[in-house]
N, C-alpha and C positions, 0 to 999 in steps of 0.2 A: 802832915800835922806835926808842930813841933810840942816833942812830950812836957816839954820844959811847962808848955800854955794850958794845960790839959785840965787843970782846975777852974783855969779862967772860961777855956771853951765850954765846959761840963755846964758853968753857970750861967753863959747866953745860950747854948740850947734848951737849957730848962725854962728862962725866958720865954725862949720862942715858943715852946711846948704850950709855956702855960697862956701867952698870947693865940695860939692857935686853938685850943682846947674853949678858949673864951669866946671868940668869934667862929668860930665853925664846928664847936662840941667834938673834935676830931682829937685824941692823944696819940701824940708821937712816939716810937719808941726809938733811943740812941744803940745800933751794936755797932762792933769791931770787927775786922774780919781774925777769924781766927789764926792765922798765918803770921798774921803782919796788926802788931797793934796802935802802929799810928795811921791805920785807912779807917775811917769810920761811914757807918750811911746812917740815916733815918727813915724810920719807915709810917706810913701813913695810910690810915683803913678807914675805910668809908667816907672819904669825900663827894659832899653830893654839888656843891657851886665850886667846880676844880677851876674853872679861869679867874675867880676870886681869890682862891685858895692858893692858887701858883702866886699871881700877884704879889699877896703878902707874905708869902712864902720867900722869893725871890728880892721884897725890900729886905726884909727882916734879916733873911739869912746872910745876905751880903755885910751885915753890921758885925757877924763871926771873924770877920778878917781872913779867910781861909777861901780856899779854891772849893768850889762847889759844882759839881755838875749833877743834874736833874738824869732819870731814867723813870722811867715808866712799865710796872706789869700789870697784868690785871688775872685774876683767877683762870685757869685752862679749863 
């Protein structure tokens, strides 16, 4: 991610947040990794329609302009 964009990214994630938060009552949350501050992830708790939720996930997020890749955990 380039730091230069980081205001503008900060503001389609909260988009997306508040797009997600409206259709599937799910809020997002944005960290960093602490090492290295231009890697960022999101994170997302309690999706119950997740092939809905990837979907729009996946339009939405591609409008970031930013490389995105998807992982998946689930509680151990």
């Amino acid at each position: 991610m380039d730091p230069a964009r980081l205001a503008e990214l900060r503001a389609g994630v909260e988009r997306l947040f508040a797009l997600l938060e409206r259709d599937f009552g799910v809020r997002g949350r944005w960290m960093h990794r602490r090492d290295d501050a231009t890697t960022y992830m999101e994170v997302y708790e309690g999706v119950k329609d997740e092939a809905a939720f990837e979907l729009l996930l996946e339009r939405e997020g591609a409008k970031l302009g930013v490389q995105r890749r998807t992982e998946r955990f689930v509680c151990a």
